[in-house]
N, C-alpha and C positions, 0 to 999 in steps of 0.2 A: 505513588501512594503505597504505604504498607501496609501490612496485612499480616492478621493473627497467623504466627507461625513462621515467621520470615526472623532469619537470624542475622544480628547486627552486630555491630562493637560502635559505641560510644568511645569520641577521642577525647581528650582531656578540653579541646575547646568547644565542646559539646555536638559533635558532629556526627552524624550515623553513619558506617559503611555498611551498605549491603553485603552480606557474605552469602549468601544461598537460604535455605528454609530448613528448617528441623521436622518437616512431615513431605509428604512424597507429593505436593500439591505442582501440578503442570499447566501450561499456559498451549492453547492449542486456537489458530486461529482469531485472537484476543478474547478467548473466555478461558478463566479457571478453572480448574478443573479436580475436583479430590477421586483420585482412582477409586478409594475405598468405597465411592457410594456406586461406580460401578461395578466393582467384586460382587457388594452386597446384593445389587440387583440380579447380577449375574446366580448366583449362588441360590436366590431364592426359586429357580428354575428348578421344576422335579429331577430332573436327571443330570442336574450338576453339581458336582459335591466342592471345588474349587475353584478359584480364578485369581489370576491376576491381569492388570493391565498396564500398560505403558505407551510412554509415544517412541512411535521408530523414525527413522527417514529413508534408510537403505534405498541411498540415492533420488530418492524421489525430491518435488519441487517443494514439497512442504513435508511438515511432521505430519502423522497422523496415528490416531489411536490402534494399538493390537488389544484385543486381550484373548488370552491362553488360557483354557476349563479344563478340569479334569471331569467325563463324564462317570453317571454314575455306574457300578457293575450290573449286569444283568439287562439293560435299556439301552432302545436305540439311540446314537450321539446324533444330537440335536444339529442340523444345519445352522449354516449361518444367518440363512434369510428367517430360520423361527427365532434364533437368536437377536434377531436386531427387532421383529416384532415385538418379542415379549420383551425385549428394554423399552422400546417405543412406547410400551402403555404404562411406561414409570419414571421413564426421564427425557428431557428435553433432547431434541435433536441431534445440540453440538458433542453430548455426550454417548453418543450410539458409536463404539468400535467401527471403524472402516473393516478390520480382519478380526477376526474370529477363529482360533487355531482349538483343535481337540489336541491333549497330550495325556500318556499314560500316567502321568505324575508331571506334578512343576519342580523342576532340575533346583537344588539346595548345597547352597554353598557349604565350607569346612563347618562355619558358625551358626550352619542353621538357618539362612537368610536367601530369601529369591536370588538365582543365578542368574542375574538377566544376561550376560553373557554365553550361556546354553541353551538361550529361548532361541528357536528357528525362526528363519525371515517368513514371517507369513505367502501363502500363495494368495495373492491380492486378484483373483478372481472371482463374479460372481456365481451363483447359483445355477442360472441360467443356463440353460446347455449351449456347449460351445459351437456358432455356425460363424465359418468362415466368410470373407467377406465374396461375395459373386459379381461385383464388377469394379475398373478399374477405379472408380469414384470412390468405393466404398471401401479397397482397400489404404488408399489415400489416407480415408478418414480415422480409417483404423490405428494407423499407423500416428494419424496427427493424434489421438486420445491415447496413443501409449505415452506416444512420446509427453506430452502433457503431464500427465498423472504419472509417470514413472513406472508402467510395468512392463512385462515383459510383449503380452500380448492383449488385445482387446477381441471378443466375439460383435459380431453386426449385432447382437441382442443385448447386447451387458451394457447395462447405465452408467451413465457418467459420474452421477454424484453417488451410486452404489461405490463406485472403484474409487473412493475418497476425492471428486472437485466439489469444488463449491464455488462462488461467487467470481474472486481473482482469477483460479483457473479457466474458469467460463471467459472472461474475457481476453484472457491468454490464448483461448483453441479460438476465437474467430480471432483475432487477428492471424495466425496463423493458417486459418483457410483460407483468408483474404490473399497472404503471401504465396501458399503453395498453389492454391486452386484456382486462384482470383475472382472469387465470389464475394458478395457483400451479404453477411450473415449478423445480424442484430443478437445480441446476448441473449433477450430473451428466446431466441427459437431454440438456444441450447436450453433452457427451462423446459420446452414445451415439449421437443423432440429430443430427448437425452441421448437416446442409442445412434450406434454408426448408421443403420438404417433407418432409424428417422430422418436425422439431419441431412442423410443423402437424399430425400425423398422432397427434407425443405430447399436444398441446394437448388432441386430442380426448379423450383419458383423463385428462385433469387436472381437478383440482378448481378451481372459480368463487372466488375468492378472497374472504372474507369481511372480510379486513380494511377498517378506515376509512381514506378517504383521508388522506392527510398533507398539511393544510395550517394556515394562519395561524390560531388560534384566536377567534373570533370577539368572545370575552369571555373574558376572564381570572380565575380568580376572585381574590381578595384575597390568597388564598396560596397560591401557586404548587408543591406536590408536586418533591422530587427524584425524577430519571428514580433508576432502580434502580442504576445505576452509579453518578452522586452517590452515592447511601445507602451503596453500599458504601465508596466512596475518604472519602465524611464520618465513616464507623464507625472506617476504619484510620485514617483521620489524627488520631482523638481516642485510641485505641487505642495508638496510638506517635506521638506527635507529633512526628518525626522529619522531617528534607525529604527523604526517600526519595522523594515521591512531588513533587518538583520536577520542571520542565523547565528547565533552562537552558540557553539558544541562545546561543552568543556569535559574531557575522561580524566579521573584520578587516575593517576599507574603507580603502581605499588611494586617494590621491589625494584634490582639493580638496571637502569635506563642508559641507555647510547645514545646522548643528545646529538649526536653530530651527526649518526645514522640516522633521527630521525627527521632532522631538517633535510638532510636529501630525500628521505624518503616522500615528504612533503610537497617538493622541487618535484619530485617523480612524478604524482598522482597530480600536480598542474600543468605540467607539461604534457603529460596523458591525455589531458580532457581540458580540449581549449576552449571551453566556458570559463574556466579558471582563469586562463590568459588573457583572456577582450577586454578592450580597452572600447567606451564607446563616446566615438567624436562626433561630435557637429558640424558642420560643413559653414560656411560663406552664410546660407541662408537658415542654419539653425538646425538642418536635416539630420538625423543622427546616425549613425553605420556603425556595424559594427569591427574592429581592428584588431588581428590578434596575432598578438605579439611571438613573432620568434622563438623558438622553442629553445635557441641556445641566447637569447638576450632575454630570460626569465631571473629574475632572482626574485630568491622569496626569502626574507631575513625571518628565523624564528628564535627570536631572543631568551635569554634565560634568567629569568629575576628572582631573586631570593623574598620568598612574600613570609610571614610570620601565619600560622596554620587560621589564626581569629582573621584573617584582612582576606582570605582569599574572595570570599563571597562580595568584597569590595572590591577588590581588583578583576573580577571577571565580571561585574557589571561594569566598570569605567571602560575595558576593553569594548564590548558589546557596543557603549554607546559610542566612540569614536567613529566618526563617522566617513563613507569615503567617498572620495572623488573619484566620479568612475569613466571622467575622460583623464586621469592622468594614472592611473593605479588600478594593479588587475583588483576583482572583488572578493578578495582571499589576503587573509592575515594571520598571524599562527603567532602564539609566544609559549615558553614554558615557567611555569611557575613552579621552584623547586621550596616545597615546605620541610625538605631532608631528603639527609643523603640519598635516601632509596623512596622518598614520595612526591609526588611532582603531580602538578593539574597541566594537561598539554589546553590551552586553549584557543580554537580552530574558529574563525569570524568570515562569514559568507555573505554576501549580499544575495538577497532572494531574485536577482535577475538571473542568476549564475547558477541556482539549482534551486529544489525544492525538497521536499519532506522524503519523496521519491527517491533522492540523490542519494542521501544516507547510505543505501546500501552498497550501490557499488564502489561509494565513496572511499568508506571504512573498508571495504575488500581490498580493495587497490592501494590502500595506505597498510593494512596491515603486511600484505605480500610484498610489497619496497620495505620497509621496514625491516621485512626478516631477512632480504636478500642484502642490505645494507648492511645487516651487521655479519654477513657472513662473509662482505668485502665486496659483492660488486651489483650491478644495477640491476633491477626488474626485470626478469624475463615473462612478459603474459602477450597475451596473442593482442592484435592489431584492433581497436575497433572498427564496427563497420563504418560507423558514416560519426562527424560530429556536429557540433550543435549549428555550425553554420550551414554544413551542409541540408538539416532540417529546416532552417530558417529561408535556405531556398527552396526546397523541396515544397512547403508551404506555400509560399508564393504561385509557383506552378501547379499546383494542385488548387487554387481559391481560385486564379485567373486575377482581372481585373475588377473593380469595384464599378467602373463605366461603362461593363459589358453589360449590356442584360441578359446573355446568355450563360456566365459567369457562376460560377457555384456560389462564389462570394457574393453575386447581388444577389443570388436569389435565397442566399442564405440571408442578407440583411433584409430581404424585404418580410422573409417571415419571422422573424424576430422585432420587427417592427412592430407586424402587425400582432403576434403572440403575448409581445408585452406591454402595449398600447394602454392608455389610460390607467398602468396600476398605481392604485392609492401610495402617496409618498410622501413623510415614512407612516409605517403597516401604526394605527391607532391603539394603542396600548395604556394600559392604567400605571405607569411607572410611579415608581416609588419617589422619583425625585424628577425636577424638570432636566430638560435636555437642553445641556449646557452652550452658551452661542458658539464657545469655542472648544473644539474636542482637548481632550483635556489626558487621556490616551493613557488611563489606569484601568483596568478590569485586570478580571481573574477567570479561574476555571472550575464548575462544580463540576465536584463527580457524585456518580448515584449508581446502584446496582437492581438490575432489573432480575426479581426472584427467579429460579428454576419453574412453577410456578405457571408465573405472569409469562414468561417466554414459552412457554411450552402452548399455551393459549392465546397467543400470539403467532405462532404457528399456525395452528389449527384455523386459526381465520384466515392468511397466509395463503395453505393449502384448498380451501373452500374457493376463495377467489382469484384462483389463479395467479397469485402475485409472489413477492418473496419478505420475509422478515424485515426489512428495511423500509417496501414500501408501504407496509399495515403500519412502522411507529411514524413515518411522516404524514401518514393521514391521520392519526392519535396527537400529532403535533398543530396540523393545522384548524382541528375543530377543538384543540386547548385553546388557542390564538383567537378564534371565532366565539368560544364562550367567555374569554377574558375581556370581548370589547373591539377584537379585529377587525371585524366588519364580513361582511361573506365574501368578496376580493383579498386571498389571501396571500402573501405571495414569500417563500424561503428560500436563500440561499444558503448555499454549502460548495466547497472548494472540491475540486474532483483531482485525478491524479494526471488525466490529460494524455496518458503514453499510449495510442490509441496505434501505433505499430509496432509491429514486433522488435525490430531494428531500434528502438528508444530504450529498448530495457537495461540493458549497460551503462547507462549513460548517465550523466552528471551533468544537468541542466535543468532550464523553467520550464515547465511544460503544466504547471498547473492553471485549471481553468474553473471557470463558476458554474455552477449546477443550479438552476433555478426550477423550483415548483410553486405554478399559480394556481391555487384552485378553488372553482365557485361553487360556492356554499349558500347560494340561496333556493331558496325556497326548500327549506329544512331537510335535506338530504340523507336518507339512512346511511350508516356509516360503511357500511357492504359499497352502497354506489361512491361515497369519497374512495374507499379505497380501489371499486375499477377505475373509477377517475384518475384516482394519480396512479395507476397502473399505466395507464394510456389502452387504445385500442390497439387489437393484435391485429399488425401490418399484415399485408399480403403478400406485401414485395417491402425490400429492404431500402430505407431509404438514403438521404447521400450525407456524407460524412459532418458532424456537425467542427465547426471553427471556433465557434463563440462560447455561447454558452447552450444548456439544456431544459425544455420543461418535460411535465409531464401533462399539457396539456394539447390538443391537438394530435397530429403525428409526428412528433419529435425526429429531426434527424438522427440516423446512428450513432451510436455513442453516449446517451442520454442513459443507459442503464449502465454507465460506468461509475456509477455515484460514490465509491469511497471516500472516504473522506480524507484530505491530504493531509498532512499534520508536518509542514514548513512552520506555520507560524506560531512556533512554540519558544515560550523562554530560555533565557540557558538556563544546561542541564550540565549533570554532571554524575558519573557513575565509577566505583571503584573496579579496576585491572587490574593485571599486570601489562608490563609493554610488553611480551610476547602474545597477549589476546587482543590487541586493539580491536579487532572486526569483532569481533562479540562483544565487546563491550558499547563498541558504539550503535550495532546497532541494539543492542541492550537500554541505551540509553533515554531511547525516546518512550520507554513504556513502564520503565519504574525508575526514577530517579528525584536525587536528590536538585532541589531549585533555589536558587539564589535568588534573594530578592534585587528588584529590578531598580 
């Protein structure tokens, strides 16, 4: 979607490229952001006569807001913690600076203009005095929220989401405690206990984590088991053999391109990640395994077709919908489509058993670094992944147990899920505009809408009141819409989560997406304070055992249930202007402003 301020060029076949923005507007965490209205808040501060803001990364795992004041003469320089109060009572949260720098002036270029290359890396410490950690738990911990957050050092008293985490982080440091410590730590304790000293203190009531390590499988057996997610996308895609469940990626690359480097480089990144290479066959009696192919019997043809600039958004739908046979052909297709000399759409076709919305990133990293090393003459040099997709698809298996066991995680995960989603209304009663046709018929679209500075700021606020976090105050705002439109008070929503529930999955190029379910009872006219502890859930005591399936928020949800992102595989093709020396930026570029083809 564009937005006031965003600069384009119009091609003669009437087509937009993005080119960047003509104002300093930044994107932090998926909200926009206009520095200016932080300056101005900054600024209205009695003893700040300056400011500017920006996002840094200096290494860390995400961007995150600085902004640099000049105080005023004569007055004490304002800390940061009154600094982020006195923003707090004027703008929503996601705009509160993580650092906060005093400078005797803001460093100006030959022409007059912010030097943002003279601004200092912030010291990304809090206020709080610094107290080392006093046992070996707690230095662990320390060390896992540096490492996390990117700083140098963390105090046993210094906040997590003061030192810039939020949500993703959060779920990043317990997996990672689960790894180093082998503790079973639920996201929400890092809400509740943010400091190194909290969390050591909830350590102490946590359960010993019983799962198996996650690593490379020692021995394989002949027939590789699909992870539960295969099974399901192999059931829907025989079910409806439709390309519903495509990915197609398509980047413009602008400027001089080395097709031949880039089909290797393509061949690189699937032989890399043997999700790209399985082939999955059925056996005698119809069982499906997964089989993956040789890393030197790969070939992956990326053809070059001369398309005229008006047909491409033709030709990258008829690609998309071709459909594959994915016991005889890996679930990866690639062609380039050259509209001039120096402009070309590379477009990249995935089957969603073979990755997800997730995959993206390491995808595009991995294709842009073969890429570069292609055209400089020889093959990818990157470190080794730890474990691949099969190796998780056993790992799984070992960690559920048997479905026959009753002592088994997996039964006793089906039995509460049984009994969790028992009787819900099917499908949720709603006053549609049109009737619900016998046969799907597989058009929709997507609104967007923007939620005021405002409305979210007040959203918060109830947020903070009840213990919960900003997502789960608009899913309660969702399900009593649903309830005054006619739902009935059994309400029940799904949403697609990201599923990478260890640490060891993050590199990785595969399906690991799962469903997130919230059911919650609305009778007997409930204040909306109590929907929202409801879909909170009640705060566990002990940490419970890893969920498989899916999630609610009702009852005591297995771990993992506060992993609610929303994954974003099933999206149309997209397409975004490069060059081919950016490809990792632009693809993952792609998925968050881009131009769509119709379908």
């Amino acid at each position: 979607m564009y937005r006031t301020g965003d600069l384009a060029r119009l091609t003669p076949d009437g087509h937009l490229h993005y080119l960047g923005r003509t104002d300093d507007q930044i994107k932090i965490r998926g909200f926009r952001i206009e520095p200016a209205e932080i300056e101005t808040a900054l600024t209205t501060h009695p003893h700040i006569t300056q400011a500017a803001v920006l996002t840094r990364s200096d290494g860390t795992a995400t961007p995150y807001l600085a902004a640099y004041f000049v105080p005023t003469d004569g007055h004490p320089v304002p800390d940061p913690a009154q600094l982020r109060a006195h923003l707090a009572e004027r703008l929503p949260e996601y705009m509160i600076p993580t650092a906060c720098v005093p400078l005797p002036r803001l460093p100006l270029s030959a022409n007059g203009k912010l030097d943002h290359q003279a601004l200092p890396a912030p010291d990304r410490t809090t206020s709080t005095a610094f107290r080392t950690p006093r046992t070996t738990q707690e230095a662990a911990l320390a060390a896992l929220f540096a490492g996390v957050l990117g700083v140098d050092k963390v105090g046993i008293d210094d906040n997590f989401f003061d030192l810039g985490g939020h949500s993703l982080l959060a779920t990043r440091l317990v997996n990672r405690v689960r790894a180093e410590l082998g503790v079973e730590v639920p996201v929400r304790v890092v809400f509740e206990a943010a400091t190194v000293a909290g969390l050591a203190e909830s350590l102490g009531m946590g359960v010993r984590s019983s799962r198996p390590v996650l690593r490379r499988a020692e021995r394989r057996p002949q027939r590789v088991p699909l992870s539960f997610a295969q099974r399901r996308l192999k059931f829907l895609d025989e079910l409806e053999p439709l390309p519903t469940y495509h990915l197609p990626f398509a980047v413009r690359l602008s400027g001089t391109l080395d097709a031949v480097a880039l089909a290797a480089a393509l061949r690189d990144v699937v032989v890399r990640h043997e999700s790209l290479r399985t082939l999955f066959v059925p056996d005698s009696l119809g069982v499906v395994a997964q089989v993956v192919v040789p890393a030197a019997d790969v070939t992956l043809d990326v053809p070059v077709r001369d398309v005229a600039p008006d047909a491409v958004t033709a030709e990258v739908s008829r690609e998309a919908a071709r459909r594959f046979d994915l016991s005889a052909e890996i679930p990866v297709r690639a062609c380039l489509l050259r509209c001039a000399p120096d402009e070309h759409v590379l477009v990249l076709l995935l089957h969603h058993i073979a990755a997800d919305g997730e995959s993206m990133a390491p995808l595009a990293r991995d294709l842009s670094t073969a890429y570069a090393a292609r055209t400089r003459g020889g093959p990818p040099s990157w470190d080794e992944l730890a474990v691949q997709y099969a190796d998780y698809a056993l790992w799984q298996r070992e960690l559920l147990g048997d479905e026959g066991d009753p002592e088994s995680l997996l039964a006793t995960q089906l039995a509460y899920w049984r009994g969790e989603l028992a009787d819900v209304p099917q499908p949720l009663r709603l006053p549609l505009d049109r009737p619900r046709p016998p046969v799907a018929a597989h058009r929709g679209d997507t609104v967007e809408f923007v939620i005021g500075p405002e409305v979210h700021a007040a959203v918060q606020e109830v947020a903070r009141a009840q213990g919960a976090t900003v997502p789960m105050v608009l899913q309660s705002a969702l399900v009593v819409l649903l309830r005054l439109m006619g739902g009935g008070d059994d309400v029940t929503v799904g949403s697609s989560i990201a599923g990478r529930t260890d640490e060891g999955l993050a590199d990785l190029v595969g399906f690991f997406v799962n469903t997130w379910v919230l059911r919650a009872d609305l009778s007997g006219n409930p204040s909306f304070a109590s929907v929202v502890r409801q879909v909170r859930g009640p705060r566990p005591s002990s940490p419970a055992p890893p969920s498989s399936t899916c999630s609610s928020r009702r009852g005591s949800p297995p771990s993992g249930a506060d992993k609610g992102s929303p994954d974003s595989s099933s999206t149309p093709p997209t397409c975004s202007t490069a060059t081919p020396r950016n490809i990792s930026r632009s693809a993952s570029y792609a998925s968050s402003r881009s131009w769509r083809p119709d379908r």
